[in-house]
N, C-alpha and C positions, 0 to 999 in steps of 0.2 A: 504493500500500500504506500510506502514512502517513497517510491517512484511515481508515484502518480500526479498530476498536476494538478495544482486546487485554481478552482473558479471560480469567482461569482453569481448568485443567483438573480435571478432576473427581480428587478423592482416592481411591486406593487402599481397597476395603473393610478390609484387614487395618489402616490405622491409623487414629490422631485423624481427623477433618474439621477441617480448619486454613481457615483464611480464602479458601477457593474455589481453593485451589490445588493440584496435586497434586505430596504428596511424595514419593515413592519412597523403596525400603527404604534407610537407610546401608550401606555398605561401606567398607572400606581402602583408604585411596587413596596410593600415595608421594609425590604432588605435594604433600601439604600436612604429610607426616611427623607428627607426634603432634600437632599442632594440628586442630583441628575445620576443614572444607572445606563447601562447598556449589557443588554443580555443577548449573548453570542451562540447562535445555532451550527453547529456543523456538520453537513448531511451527506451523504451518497449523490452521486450522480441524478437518483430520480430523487431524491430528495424524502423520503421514506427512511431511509437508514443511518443511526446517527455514528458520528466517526467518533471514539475515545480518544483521547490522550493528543489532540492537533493542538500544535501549537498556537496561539492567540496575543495577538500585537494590538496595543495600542498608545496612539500618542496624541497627547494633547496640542493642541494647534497654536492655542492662544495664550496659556502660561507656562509656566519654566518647572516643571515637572519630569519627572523620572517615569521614560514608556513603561508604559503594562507587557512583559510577558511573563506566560501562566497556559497550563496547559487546561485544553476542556474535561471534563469531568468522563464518567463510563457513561452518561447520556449523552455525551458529544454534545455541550452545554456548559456555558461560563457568563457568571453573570460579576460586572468590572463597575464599583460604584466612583464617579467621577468628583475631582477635586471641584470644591463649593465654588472658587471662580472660574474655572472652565466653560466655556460655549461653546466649542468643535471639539471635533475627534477625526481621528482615521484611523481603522481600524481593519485587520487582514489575517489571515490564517495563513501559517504553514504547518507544511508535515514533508519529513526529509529534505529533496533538492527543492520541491516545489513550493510555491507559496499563488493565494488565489489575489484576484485584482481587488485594492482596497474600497473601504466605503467610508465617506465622507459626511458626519452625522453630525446634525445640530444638536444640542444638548439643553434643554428645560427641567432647573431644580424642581424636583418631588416625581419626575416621569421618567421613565424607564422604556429605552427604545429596542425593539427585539432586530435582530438582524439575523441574515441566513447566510452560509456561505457554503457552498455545494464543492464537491470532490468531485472532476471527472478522471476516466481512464483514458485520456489521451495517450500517446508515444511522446510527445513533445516532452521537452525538459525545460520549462519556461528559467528565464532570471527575471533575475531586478536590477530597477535603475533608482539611485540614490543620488540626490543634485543639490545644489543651490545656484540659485539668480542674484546676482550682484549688478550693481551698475558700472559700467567699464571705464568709465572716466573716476569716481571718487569711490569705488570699491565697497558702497553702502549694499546693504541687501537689500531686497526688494520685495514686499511684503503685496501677496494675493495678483500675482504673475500667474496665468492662465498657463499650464504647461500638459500640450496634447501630443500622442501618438496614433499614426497609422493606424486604424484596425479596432481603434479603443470606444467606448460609447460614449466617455464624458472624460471632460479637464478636470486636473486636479489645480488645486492652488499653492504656491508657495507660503510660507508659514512667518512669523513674524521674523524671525532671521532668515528669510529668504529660503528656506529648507523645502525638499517636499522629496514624496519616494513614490514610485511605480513599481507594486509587484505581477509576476503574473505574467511579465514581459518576453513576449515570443523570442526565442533565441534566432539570431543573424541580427542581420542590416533593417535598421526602423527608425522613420524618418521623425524624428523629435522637432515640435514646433513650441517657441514660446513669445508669450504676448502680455503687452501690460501698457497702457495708457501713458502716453509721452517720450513711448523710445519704440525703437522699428522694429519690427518681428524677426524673430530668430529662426531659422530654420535650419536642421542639422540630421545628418543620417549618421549614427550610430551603430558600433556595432554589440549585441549583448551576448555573453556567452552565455552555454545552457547551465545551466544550476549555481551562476555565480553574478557577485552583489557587482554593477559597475557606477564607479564615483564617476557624475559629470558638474562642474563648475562651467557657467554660462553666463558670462559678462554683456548684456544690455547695452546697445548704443542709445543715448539720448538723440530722438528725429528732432530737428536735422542736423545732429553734428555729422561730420563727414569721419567718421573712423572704423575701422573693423572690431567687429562685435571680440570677446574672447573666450574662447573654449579649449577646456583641458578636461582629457577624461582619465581612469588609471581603474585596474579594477582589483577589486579586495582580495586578496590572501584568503581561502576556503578556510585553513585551519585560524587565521587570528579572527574570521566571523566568527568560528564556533566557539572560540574562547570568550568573545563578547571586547573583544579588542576596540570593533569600530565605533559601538554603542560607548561606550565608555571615552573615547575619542572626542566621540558630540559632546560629550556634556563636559568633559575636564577641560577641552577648548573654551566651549563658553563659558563658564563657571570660572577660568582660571585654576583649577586646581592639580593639574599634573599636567605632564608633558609629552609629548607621543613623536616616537621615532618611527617611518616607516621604510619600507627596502627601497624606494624611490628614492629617500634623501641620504640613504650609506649610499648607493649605487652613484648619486650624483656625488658626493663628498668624499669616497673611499677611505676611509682611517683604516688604519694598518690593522691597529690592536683593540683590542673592546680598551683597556685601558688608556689608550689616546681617545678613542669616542668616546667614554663617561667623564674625562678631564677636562675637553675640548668642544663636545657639543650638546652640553646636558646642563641645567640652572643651576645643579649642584653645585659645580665646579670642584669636584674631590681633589684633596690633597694625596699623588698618589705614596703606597707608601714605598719602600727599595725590596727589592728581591721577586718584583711581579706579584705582589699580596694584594687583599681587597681593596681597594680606595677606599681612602675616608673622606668626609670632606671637614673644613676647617671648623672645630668645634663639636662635628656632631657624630653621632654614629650614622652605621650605613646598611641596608642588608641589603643582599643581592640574591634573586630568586631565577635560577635556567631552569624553564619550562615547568613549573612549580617545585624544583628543587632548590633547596638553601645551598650556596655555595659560599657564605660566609667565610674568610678565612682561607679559601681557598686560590691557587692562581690562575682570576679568569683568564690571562690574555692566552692557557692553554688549554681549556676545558671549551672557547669558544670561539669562532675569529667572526668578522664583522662580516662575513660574503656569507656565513652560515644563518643569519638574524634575519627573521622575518618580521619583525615590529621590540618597539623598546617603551615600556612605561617608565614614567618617573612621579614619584611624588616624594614633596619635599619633606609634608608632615602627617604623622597617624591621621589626625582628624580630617582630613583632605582625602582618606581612601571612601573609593563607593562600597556603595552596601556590598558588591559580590565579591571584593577580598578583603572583607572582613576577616578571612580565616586566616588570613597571614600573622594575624595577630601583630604587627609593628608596632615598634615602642619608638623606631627610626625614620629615616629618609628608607623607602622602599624604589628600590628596581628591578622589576620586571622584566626579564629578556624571552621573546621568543623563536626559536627556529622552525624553520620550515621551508 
């Protein structure tokens, strides 16, 4: 079953057509008391049989919250009560490579919105596409940027830092358009692989300045998605609170030793010590974690080289880890190396 591609269900004629998903009417619900609720259906193909244990995303559009993922229940059923100032959502299943096309829901405290999202057995191995929209002249994001694809039934919008995601995205060549009131439309053919996340950054010309729009795209590391590398990315980025090394910026920068990259391009700046030992940095302690092994004490620049690293965390203090490595238990500056 985890080969298989997840879908959207078809929307209700009485409401919006929301991004290939279908929402059902709200209702009252007490489990989530005057707070806004969203209760997640995930079904079979014909929509009769519920899938267990699929994965279930959600993210809020409008405030600085931490996405929901959580798996659906043995009734293939998840019901996600939403932060008191919230108004949007988007929200999307997956299971295995696959993940279905998101749904885009308004949110009213005390009402609870039911949504479906159906499994089919296609062959396809769809991806996703992961972006933000900035403006190409002053690098601001661009907040509620219409951004469509080929083939799809409805625009999603960029998110207040410019963010927005596509899943569900047919693998090859798919021609991405985007649009937003006072710069020229964007037009861009893409290429997505099957079962994997691709990053597109999409810089907006202001009409009529005379320049070329800007686009860079790179795509995620399968095992640092699994690890939750990129989600953790988002939010240490905007939060400021750790630092994220990816194989793009060793590739471009090549440091010889892990011990010249934690000296040389990391906020720490560790003091290193003599004999190729852990860095420290000035005043504080340090731990160092390869692939969730403690290598404290030991010498990285031989246990690891910089060509072997698929992503680098850094954070400077305990209180600055997110909830999911809490388990590291740090009393220090923590760094995270991983290969792949």
């Amino acid at each position: 079953m985890g080969s298989r591609s997840l879908v959207a269900a078809t929307v209700f004629a009485a409401l919006p057509l929301l991004v290939a998903a279908g929402v059902l009417a709200a209702q009252e619900d007490p489990t989530c008391k005057d707070r806004a609720g969203l209760r997640v259906a995930i079904l079979d193909e014909t929509g009769t049989l519920p899938v267990p244990g699929a994965e279930v995303r959600v993210r809020w559009v409008d405030v600085v919250r931490r996405p929901v993922r959580r798996g659906a229940g043995d009734d293939g059923h998840l019901t996600v009560c939403a932060p008191r100032d919230a108004t949007r959502a988007t929200v999307w299943a997956e299971e295995g490579d696959g993940s279905s096309e998101q749904a885009s829901v308004d949110l009213t405290p005390g009402e609870t919105r039911e949504i479906e999202l159906r499994i089919l057995s296609g062959t396809t191995n769809p991806g996703r596409l992961v972006g933000r929209v900035f403006d190409a002249r002053t690098k601001d994001p661009i907040t509620t940027a219409a951004v469509t694809m080929a083939g799809r039934r409805a625009a999603v919008e960029s998110d207040r830092w410019g963010r927005f995601i596509l899943t569900g995205v047919r693998a090859g060549s798919n021609e991405l358009e985007v649009r937003h009131l006072g710069y020229a439309p964007l037009r861009y053919t893409i290429d997505v692989e099957p079962g994997l996340t691709t990053q597109v950054d999409l810089g907006l010309v202001p009409d009529p300045v005379e320049m070329e729009p800007l686009v860079a795209t790179t795509t995620w590391s399968p095992r640092l998605e699994s690890k939750g590398f990129y989600e953790r990315r988002y939010w240490g980025e905007m939060l400021g609170t750790g630092e994220f090394i990816t194989r793009d910026y060793l590739e471009r920068w090549r440091p010889l030793r892990m011990s010249q990259l934690l000296s040389q391009h990391t906020m720490l700046r560790p003091r290193l010590a003599r004999g190729g030992r852990t860095p420290r940095t000035f005043g504080e302690c340090l731990q160092i974690y390869l692939d969730n092994m403690n290598v404290d004490g030991l010498p990285i620049d031989t246990l690891v080289y910089p060509m072997e690293v698929a992503g680098i965390e850094v954070y400077r203090a305990p209180a600055s880890l997110p909830d999911g490595l809490l388990r590291f238990e740090s009393r220090c500056s923590l760094v995270l190396i991983w290969t792949g």
